[in-house]
VOVEXLO-921427 format. One record per residue (C-alpha): x, y, z; chain; residue number from 1. Coordinates in steps of 0.1 Angstrom, whole numbers. Example, Ala and Ser with C-alpha at 12.3 -4.5 7.8 and 13.67 -1.06 7.14 Angstrom:
<sites>
123 | -45 | 78 | A | 1
137 | -11 | 71 | A | 2
</sites>
This chain:
<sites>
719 | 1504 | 462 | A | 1
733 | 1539 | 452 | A | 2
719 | 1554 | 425 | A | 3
746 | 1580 | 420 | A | 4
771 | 1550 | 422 | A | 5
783 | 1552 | 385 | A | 6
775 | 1589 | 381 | A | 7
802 | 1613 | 379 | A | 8
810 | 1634 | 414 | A | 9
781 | 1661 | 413 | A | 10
803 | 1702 | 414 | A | 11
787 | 1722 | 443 | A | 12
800 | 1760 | 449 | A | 13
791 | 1772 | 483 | A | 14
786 | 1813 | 485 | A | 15
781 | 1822 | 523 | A | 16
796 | 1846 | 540 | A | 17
795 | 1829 | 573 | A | 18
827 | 1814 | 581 | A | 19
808 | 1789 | 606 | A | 20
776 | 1780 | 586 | A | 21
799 | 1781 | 553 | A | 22
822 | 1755 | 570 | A | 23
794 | 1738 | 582 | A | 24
778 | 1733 | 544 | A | 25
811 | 1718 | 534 | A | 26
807 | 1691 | 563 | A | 27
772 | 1684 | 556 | A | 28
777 | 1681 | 518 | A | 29
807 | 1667 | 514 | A | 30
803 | 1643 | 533 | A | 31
779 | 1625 | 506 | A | 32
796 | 1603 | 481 | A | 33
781 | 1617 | 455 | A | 34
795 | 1652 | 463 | A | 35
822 | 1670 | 456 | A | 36
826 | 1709 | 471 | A | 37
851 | 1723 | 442 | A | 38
849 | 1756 | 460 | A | 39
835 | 1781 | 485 | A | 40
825 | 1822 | 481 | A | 41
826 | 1847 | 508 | A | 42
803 | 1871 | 488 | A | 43
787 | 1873 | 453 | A | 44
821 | 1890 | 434 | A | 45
836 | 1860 | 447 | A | 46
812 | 1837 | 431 | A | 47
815 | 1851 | 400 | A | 48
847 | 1844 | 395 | A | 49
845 | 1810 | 410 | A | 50
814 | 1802 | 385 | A | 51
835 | 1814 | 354 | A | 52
864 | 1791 | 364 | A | 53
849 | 1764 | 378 | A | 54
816 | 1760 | 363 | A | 55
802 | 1740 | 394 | A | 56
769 | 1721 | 386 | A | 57
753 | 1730 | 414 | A | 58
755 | 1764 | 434 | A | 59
740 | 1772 | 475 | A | 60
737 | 1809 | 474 | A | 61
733 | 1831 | 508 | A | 62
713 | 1862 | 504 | A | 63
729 | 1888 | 525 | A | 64
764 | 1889 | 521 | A | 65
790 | 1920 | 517 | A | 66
800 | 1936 | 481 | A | 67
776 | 1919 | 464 | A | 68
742 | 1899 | 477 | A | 69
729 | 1870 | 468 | A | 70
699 | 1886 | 443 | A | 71
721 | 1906 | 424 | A | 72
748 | 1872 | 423 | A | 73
719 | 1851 | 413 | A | 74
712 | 1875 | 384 | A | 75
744 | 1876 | 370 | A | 76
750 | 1840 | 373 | A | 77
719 | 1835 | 355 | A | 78
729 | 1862 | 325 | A | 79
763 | 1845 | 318 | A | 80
766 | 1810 | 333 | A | 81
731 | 1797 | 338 | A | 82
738 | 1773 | 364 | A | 83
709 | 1752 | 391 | A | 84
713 | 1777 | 423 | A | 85
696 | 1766 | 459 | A | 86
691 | 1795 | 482 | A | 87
701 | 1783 | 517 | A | 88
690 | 1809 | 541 | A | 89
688 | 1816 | 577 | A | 90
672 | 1846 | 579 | A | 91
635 | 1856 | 593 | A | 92
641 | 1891 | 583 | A | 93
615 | 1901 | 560 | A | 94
633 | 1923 | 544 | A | 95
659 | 1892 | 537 | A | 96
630 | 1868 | 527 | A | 97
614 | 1889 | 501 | A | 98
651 | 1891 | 486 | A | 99
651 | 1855 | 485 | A | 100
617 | 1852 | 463 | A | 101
633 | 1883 | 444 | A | 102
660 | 1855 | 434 | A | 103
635 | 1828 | 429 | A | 104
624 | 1855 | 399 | A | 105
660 | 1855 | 392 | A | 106
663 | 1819 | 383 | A | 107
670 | 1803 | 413 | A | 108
654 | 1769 | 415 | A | 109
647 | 1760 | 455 | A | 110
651 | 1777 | 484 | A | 111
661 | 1763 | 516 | A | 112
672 | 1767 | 558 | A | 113
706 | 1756 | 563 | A | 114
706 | 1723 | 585 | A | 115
700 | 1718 | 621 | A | 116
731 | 1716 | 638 | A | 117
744 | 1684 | 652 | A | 118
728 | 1673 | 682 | A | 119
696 | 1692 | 673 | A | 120
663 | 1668 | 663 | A | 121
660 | 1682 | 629 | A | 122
693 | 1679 | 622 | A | 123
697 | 1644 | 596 | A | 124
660 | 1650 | 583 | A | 125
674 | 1688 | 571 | A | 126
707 | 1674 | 560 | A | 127
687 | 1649 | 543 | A | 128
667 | 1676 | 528 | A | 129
696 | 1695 | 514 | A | 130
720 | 1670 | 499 | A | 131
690 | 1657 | 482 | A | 132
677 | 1689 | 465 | A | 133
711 | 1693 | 456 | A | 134
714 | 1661 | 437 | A | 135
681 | 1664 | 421 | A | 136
688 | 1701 | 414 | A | 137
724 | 1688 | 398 | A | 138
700 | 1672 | 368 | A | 139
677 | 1699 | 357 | A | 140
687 | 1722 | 329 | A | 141
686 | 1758 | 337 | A | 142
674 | 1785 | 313 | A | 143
679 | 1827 | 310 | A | 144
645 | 1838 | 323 | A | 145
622 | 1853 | 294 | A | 146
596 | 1864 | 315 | A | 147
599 | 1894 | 338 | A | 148
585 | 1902 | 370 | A | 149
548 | 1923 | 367 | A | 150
546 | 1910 | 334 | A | 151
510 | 1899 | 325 | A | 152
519 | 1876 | 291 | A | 153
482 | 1876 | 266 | A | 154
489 | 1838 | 265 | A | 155
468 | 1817 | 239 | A | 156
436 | 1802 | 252 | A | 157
442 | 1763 | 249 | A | 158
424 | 1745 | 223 | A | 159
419 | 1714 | 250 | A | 160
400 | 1737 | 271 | A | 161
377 | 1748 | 245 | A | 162
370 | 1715 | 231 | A | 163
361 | 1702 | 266 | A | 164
323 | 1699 | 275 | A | 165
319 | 1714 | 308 | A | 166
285 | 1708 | 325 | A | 167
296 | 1714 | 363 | A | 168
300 | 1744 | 380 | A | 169
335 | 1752 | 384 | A | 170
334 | 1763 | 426 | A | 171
371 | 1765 | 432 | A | 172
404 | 1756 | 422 | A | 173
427 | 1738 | 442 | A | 174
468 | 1737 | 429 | A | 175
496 | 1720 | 447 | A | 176
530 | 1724 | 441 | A | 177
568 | 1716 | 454 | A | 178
606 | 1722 | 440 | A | 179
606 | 1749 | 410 | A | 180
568 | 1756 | 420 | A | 181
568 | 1794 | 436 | A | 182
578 | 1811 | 399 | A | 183
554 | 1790 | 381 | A | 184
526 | 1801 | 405 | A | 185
535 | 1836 | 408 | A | 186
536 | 1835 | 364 | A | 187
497 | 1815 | 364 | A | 188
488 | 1843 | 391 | A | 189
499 | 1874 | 370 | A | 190
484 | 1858 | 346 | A | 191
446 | 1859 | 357 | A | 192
421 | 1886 | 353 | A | 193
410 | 1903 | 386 | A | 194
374 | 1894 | 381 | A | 195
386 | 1852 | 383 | A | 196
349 | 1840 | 394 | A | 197
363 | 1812 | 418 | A | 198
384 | 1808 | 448 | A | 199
416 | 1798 | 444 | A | 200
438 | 1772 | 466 | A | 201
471 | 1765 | 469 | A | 202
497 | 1742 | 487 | A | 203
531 | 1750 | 482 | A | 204
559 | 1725 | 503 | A | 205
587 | 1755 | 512 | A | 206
610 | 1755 | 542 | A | 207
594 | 1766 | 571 | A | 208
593 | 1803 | 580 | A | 209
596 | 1815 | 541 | A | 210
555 | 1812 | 533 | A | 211
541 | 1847 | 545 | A | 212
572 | 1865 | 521 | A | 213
562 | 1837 | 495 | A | 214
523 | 1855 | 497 | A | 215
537 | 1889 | 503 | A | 216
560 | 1881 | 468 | A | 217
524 | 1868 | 448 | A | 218
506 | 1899 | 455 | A | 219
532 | 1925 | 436 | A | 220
525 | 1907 | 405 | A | 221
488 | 1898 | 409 | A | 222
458 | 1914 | 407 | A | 223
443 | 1891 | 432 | A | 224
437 | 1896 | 470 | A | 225
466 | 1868 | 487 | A | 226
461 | 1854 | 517 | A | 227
479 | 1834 | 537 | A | 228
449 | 1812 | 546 | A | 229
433 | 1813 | 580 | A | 230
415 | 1787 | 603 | A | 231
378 | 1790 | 597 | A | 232
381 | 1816 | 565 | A | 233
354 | 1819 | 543 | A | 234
368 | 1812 | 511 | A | 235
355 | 1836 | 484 | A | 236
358 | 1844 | 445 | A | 237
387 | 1857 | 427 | A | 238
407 | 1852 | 461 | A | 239
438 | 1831 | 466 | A | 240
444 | 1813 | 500 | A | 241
485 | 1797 | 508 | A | 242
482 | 1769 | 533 | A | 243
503 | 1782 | 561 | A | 244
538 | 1763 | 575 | A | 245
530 | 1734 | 599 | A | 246
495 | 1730 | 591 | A | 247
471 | 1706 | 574 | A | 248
447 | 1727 | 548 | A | 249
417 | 1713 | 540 | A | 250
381 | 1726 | 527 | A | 251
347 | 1720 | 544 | A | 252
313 | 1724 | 537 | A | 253
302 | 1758 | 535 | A | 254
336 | 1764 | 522 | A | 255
353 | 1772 | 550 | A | 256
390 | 1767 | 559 | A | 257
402 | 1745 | 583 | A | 258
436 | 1740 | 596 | A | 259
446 | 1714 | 620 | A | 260
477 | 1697 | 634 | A | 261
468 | 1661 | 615 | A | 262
500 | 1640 | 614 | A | 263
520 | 1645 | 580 | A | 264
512 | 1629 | 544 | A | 265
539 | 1617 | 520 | A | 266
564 | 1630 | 549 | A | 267
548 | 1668 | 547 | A | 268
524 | 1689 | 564 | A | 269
507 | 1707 | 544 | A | 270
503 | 1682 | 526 | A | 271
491 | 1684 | 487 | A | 272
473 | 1650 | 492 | A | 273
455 | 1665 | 524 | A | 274
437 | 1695 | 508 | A | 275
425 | 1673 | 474 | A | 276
414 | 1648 | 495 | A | 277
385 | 1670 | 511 | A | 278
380 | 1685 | 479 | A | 279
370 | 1654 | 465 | A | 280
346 | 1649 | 494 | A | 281
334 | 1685 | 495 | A | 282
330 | 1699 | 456 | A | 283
338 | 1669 | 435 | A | 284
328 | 1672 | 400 | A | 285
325 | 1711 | 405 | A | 286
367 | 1716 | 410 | A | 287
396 | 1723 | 390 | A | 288
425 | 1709 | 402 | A | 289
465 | 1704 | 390 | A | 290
501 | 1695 | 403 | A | 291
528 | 1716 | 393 | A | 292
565 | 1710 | 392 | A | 293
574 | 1688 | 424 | A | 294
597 | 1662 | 438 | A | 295
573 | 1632 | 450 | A | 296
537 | 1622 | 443 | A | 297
518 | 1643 | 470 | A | 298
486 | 1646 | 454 | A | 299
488 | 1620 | 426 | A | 300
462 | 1596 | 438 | A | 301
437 | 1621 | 450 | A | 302
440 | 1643 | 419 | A | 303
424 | 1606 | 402 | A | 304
401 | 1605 | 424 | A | 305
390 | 1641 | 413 | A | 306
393 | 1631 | 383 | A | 307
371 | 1597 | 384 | A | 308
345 | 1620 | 405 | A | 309
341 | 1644 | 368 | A | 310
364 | 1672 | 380 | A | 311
387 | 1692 | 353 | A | 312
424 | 1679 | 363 | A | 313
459 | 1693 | 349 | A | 314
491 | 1685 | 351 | A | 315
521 | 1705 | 341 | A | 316
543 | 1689 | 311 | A | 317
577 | 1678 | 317 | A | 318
594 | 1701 | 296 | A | 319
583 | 1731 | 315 | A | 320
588 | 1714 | 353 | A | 321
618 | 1716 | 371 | A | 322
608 | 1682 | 388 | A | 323
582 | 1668 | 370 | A | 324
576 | 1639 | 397 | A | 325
543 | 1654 | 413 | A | 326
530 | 1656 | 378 | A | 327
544 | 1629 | 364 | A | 328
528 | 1605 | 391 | A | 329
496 | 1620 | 383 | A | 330
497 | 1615 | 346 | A | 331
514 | 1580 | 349 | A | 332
474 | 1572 | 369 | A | 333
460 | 1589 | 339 | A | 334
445 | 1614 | 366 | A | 335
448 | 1645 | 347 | A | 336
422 | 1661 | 324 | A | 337
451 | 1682 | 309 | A | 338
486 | 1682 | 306 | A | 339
498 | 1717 | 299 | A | 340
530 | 1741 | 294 | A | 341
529 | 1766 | 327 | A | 342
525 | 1793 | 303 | A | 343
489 | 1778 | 289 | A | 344
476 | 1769 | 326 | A | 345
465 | 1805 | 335 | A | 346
444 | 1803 | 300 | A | 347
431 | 1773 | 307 | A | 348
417 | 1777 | 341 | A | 349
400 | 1810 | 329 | A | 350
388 | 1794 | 305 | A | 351
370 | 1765 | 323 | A | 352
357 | 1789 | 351 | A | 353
341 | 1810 | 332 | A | 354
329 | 1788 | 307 | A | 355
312 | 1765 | 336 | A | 356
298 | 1796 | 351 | A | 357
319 | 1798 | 377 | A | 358
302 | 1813 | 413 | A | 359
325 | 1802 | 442 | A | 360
310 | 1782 | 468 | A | 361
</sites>
């Protein structure tokens, strides 16, 4: 059955300057039934005018193209049309990847590799990929963005967290994430103080090739060492490890790292699921942990199981998600402590470290 059956056609602009990867994007997406490609864009001055006429719902924006790039297209878009934009770029230039978070900031919503081509392995399970973010990017509601890059907001301390008894240590903080996840993070990072008593980790789903600029991007606006975590690290207070691409992430005894090549969960690796999982088994009551905006339920059912164990659980609300399935999931098991606005989250988890006596592992 097709969902999208009785939907009307869902408006994609595609801005590439790539004659052959443009062309290439119009195959892949219009190909879908639910699709329609009203237009493509060499460059950014092109996409203006294209966005002001044709007020596509859905834009896939290239970073580095002539006149104008894809930040500085992004931005404007953002200023005058607000409009869902997917960054679909090829390049491992890190020059080009730190642009790409730089839109993220902007107001784009995903970022994504263009498709394998035909013939290659990858190639239906990334076309797959994009014509699906796409669609679910279609249905989210865009918004100017009120809160600036370096900005370090004094946000309210939540009455929940104050109310809450907290008898357990508070050891570390686990957080796991997908689509509309990195400028959430990067805002609940900002956010903490630089003495944060706990270690902090995170799984992020992002193409592949994109998460050493995502932890370069974290650390401009944090006063917290980043790290894009190691096999066999030492995990320590007030630091924040990113599970790498390609890897399973999980925490052992002695809190230490470990990364390994274990098949993936929910279809990913790293997998959200993966790291709660040996959290449970490791800290238990004596975590934090939450699921921010995500397609999915990676992490749902372990985040309960935190939860059962006595752990402090969140989950972001649906009004500030772009996807609020990960979330969603977990508060549908009734597996989170907390369901919180991204702005409270930084608040809260301050909060419940210190006020448990947070002291890392």
């Amino acid at each position: 059955m097709n969902a999208w059956k009785d939907k009307p056609l869902i408006k994609v602009l595609i801005v590439e300057d790539s004659p052959v990867v443009r062309e290439f994007l119009v195959r892949v997406l219009g190909a879908d039934p639910a699709i329609e490609v009203i237009g493509t864009a060499n460059d950014g001055e092109e996409a203006l005018e294209a966005v002001a006429k044709k007020r596509p719902d859905v834009i896939t924006m290239d970073v580095h193209m002539p006149r104008l790039d894809g930040l500085e297209a992004t931005r404007r878009i953002m200023e005058t049309y607000p409009t869902p934009i997917v960054i679909v770029s090829g390049s491992t230039d890190p020059r080009e990847v730190a642009t790409t978070f730089r839109a993220i900031e902007a107001g784009a919503v995903a970022v994504l590799r263009p498709p394998a081509g035909v013939g290659h392995p990858d190639h239906e399970t990334t076309t797959k990929e994009l014509v699906q973010t796409v669609k679910l990017m279609s249905e989210i509601k865009v918004v100017r963005r009120t809160l600036r890059a370096g900005s370090k907001p004094q946000l309210p301390f939540a009455a929940e967290a104050l109310r809450t008894q907290v008898e357990a240590p508070v050891k570390l903080v686990a957080i796991g994430a997908s689509t509309g996840g990195p400028p959430v993070l990067q805002v609940i990072l900002a956010a903490l103080p630089a003495d944060f008593p706990v270690p902090i980790l995170i799984v992020q789903h992002m193409a592949s090739g994109f998460t050493q600029g995502f932890v370069q991007w974290l650390a401009q606006t944090s006063s917290l060492p980043m790290h894009l975590a190691a096999h066999d690290e030492l995990v320590r207070p007030g630091h924040v490890y990113v599970a790498p691409d390609e890897f399973q992430m999980r925490v052992e005894r002695g809190g230490r790292i470990a990364l390994t090549k274990d098949a993936p969960e929910n279809g990913l690796r790293p997998s959200v699921s993966f790291l709660l999982r040996s959290v449970a088994q490791v800290y238990g009551r004596d975590a934090v942990a939450g699921l921010l905006t995500g397609m999915g339920r990676d992490g749902a059912d372990e985040l309960k199981v935190l939860r059962d164990l006595g752990a402090m659980t969140f989950a972001q609300d649906k009004e500030s998600s772009v996807v609020h399935g990960m979330p969603g999931a977990a508060i549908l098991l009734d597996a989170a402590t907390f369901i919180l606005p991204s702005a409270k989250i930084a608040a809260v988890l301050t909060n419940l470290a210190r006020k448990a006596g947070g002291s890392g592992s």
